[in-house]
C-alpha positions in Angstrom: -10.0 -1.1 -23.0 -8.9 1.0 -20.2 -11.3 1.0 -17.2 -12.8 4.0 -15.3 -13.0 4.7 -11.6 -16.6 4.0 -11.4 -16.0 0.6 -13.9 -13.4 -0.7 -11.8 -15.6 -0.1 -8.5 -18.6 -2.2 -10.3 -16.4 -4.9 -11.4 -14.9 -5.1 -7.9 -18.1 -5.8 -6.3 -19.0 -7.8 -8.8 -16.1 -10.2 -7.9 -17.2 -9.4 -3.8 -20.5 -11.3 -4.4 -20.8 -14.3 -2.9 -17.2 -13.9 -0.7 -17.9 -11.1 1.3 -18.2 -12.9 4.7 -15.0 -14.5 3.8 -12.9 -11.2 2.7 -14.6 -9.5 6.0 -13.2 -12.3 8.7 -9.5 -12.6 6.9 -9.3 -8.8 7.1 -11.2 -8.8 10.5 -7.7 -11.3 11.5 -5.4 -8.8 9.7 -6.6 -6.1 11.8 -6.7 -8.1 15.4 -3.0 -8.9 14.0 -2.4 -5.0 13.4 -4.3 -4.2 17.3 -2.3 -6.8 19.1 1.1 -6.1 17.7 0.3 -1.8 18.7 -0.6 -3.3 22.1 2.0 -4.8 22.9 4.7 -2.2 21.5 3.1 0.2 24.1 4.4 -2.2 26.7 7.6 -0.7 28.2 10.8 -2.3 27.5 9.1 -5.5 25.5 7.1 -2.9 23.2 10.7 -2.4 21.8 11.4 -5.5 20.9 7.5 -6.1 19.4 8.2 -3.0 17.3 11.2 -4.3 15.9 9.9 -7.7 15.2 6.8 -6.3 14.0 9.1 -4.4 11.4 10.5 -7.7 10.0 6.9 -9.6 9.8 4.9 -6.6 8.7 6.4 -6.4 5.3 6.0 -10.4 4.3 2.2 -10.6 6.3 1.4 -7.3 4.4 2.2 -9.6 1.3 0.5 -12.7 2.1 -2.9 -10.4 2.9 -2.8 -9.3 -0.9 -1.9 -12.9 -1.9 -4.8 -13.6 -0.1 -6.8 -11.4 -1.8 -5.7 -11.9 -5.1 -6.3 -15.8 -4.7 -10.0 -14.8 -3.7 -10.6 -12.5 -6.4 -10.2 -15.5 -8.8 -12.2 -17.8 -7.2 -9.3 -19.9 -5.1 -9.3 -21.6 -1.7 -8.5 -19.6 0.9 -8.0 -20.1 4.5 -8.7 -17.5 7.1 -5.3 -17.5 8.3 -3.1 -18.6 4.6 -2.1 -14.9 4.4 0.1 -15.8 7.7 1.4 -18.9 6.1 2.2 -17.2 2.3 3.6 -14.2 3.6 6.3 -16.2 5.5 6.6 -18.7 2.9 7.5 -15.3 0.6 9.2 -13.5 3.4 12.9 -12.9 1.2 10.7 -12.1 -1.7 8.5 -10.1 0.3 11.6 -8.1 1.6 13.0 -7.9 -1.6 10.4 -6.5 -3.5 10.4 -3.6 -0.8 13.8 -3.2 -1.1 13.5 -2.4 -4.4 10.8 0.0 -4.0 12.0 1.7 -1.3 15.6 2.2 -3.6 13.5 3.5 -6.3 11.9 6.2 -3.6 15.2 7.1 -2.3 15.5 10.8 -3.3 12.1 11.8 -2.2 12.7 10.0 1.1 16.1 11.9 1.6 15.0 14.9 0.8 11.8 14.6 3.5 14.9 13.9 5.8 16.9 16.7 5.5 13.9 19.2 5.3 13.4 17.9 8.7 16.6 18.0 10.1 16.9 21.4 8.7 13.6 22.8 10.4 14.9 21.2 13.3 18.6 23.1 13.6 16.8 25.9 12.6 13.7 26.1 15.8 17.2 25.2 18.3 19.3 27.7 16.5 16.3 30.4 16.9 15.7 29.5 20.4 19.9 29.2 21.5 19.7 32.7 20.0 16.9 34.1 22.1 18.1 33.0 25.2 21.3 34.5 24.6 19.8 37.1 23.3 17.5 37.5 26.6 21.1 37.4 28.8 22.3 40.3 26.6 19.2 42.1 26.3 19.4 42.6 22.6 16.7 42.7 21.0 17.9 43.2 17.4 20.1 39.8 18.0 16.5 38.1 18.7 14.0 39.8 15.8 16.7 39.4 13.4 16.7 35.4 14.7 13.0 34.8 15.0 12.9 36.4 11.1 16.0 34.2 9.6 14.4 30.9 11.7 10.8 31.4 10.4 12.0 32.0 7.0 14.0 28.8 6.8 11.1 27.1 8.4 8.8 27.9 5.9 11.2 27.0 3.1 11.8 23.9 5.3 8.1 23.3 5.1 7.6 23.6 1.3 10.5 21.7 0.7 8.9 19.0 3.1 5.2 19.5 0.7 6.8 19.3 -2.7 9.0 15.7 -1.7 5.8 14.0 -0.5 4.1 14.6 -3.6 7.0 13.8 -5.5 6.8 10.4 -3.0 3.2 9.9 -3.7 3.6 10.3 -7.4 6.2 7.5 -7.2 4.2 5.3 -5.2 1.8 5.3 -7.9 4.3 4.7 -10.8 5.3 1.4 -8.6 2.4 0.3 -7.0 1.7 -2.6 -8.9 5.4 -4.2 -8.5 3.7 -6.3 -5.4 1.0 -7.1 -7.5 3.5 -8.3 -10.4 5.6 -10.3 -7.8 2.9 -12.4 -6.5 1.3 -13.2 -10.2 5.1 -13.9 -11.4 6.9 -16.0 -8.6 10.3 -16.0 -11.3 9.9 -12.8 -12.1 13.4 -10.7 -10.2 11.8 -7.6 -8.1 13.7 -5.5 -9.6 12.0 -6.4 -13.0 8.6 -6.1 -11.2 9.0 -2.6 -9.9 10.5 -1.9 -13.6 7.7 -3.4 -15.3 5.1 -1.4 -12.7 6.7 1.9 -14.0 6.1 0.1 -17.6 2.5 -0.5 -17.3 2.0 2.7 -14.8 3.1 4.8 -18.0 0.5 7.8 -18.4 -1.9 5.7 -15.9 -0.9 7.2 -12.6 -3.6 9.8 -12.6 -6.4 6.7 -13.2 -4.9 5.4 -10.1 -5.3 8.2 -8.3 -8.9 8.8 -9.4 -9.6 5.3 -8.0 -8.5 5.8 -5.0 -9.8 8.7 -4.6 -13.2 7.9 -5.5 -13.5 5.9 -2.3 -13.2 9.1 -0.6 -16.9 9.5 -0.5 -17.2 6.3 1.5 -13.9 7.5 3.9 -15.5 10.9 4.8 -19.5 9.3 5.3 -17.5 6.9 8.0 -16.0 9.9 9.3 -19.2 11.6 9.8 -20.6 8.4 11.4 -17.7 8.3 13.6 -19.0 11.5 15.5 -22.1 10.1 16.3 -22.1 8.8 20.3 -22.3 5.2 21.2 -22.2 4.0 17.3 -19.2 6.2 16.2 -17.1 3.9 18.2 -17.6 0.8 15.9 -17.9 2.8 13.0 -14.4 3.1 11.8 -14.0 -0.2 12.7 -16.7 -1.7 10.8 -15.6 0.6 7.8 -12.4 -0.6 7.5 -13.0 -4.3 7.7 -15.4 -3.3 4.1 -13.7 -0.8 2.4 -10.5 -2.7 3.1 -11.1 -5.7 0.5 -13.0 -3.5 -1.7 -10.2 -1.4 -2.2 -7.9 -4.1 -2.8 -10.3 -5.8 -5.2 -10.6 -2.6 -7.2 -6.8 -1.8 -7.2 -6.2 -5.5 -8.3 -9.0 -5.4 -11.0 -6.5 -2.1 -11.9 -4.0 -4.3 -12.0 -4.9 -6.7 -14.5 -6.8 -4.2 -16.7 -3.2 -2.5 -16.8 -1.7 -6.2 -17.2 -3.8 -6.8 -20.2 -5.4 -10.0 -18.2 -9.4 -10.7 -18.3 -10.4 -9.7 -15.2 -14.0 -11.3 -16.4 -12.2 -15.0 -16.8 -10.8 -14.3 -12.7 -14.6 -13.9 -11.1 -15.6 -17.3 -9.8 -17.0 -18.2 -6.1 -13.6 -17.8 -3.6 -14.7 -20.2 -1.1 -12.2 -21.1 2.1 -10.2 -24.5 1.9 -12.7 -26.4 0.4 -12.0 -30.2 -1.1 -9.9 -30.1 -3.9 -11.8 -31.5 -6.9 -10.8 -32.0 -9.9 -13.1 -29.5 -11.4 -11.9 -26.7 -9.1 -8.6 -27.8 -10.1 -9.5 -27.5 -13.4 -11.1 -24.6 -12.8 -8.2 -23.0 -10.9 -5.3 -24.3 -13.8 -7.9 -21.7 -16.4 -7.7 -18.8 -13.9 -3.8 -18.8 -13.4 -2.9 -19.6 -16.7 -5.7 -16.3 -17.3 -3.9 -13.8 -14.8 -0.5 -15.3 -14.7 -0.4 -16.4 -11.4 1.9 -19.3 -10.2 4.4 -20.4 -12.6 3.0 -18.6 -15.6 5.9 -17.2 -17.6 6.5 -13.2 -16.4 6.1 -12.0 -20.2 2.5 -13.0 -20.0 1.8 -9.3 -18.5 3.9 -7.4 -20.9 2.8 -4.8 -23.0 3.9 -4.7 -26.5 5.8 -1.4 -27.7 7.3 -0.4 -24.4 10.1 0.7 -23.6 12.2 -1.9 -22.9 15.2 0.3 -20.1 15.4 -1.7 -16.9 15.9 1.6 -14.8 14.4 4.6 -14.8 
């Protein structure tokens, strides 16, 4: 059965009960991460080198956070600050899976590029042209500029439109290769982002309804946000809830798609409690459910697809 927006937003807080003050204070930690690392690149001279080492990390912490979150989701032990410690324990993985995403988003990426190269020669080709134009006093030379420059602005523009929805449309075909990488640890990343585009077959615009049905929430905080003395915490607040509650819809999404119960992942996430051996037991059901750990990759697959590697 395929979920709806509103069916994947109640089963997602559903699986928030009971681990909301947990979810909250590991993405409160992501965030002070985030604000700390834009701090310090503001820094002259060392905000350089923070920016560039932030680049490296980013990617691999980015990954540990939805480890994190996946691992909560079904009811596993979490510590506050694991998604540090998974991310770098995944960091090649991590990198690779991006790799691979960002290969399969080349041509959309090129073409923003160029667009904006071109706009750019264009506005100094315009103005090189006035000023000369000013020296000679000719002002047919500089109408007959300004027109050509605007015009290849504006086709610079539209060019620039049409490749970010042609990038957004991609991100959605492979947005669940990070979710299919952490569930299935053998799994290459190039077979994860092939299998996303697999399982994202004729489901993109579901995604996109998801997320865009937490655009009520985005424009109340917004609105909120305008108010004096409490539209300073607003956005902040917002963000440390509708955070995990996006990324416990979009991975409810993902196992829906995945053709895992997400009704056999909802248990009690609780932070690095004792391991007993009826959590252990209880933890064995859940991966063995969603395919998480060493589960074979073919426990996600979808029968009667089409089997191409590539696009």
């Amino acid at each position: 059965m395929v979920l709806t927006a509103s069916e994947t937003r109640r089963q997602a807080r559903e699986s928030l009960k009971g681990k909301w003050g947990v979810v909250v204070l590991i993405t409160l930690i992501f965030m002070v991460y985030s604000f700390l690392v834009g701090l310090l690149s503001s820094i002259p001279f060392l905000g350089f080198l923070v920016s560039i080492a932030a680049i490296v990390v980013d990617i691999p912490i980015l990954y540990g956070f939805m480890m994190s979150m996946m691992k909560l989701k079904r009811g596993e032990n979490v510590g506050y600050f694991d998604f540090f410690k998974d991310g770098f324990a995944n960091f090649k993985r991590a990198w690779c899976v991006t790799g691979r995403l960002l290969l399969k988003m080349i041509a959309p990426i090129i073409l923003i590029i160029v667009a904006i190269i071109i706009m750019v020669v264009s506005i100094i080709a315009s103005l090189t042209t006035a000023f000369a134009a000013g020296i000679s006093s000719s002002t047919s030379v500089l109408g007959g500029a300004l027109i050509g420059a605007s015009a290849l602005t504006i086709v610079a523009y539209i060019v620039i439109l049409a490749a970010y929805i042609w990038l957004f449309v991609k991100s959605l075909t492979y947005g669940l290769g990070m979710y299919l990488a952490i569930d299935n640890p053998n799994m290459k990343p190039l077979d994860c982002v092939n299998k996303s585009k697999e399982l994202m077959d004729g489901n993109k615009g579901r995604l996109f309804c998801l997320y865009l049905s937490f655009i009520g929430w985005i424009a109340l905080a917004v609105l909120l946000s305008l108010i004096p003395f409490v539209g300073v915490i607003v956005p902040f607040a917002a963000c440390l809830v509708l955070v995990p509650y996006i990324q416990f819809a979009s991975i409810i999404f993902y196992e829906n798609r995945a053709g895992i119960d997400s009704s056999a992942t909802v248990a009690e996430g609780t932070v690095s409690s004792d391991n007993t051996e009826e959590n252990k037991t209880t933890a064995k059901e859940i991966k063995e459910q969603s395919g998480s750990q060493d589960v074979k990759a073919e426990i996600v697959d979808i029968p009667n697809l089409d089997q191409n590697k590539d696009e």
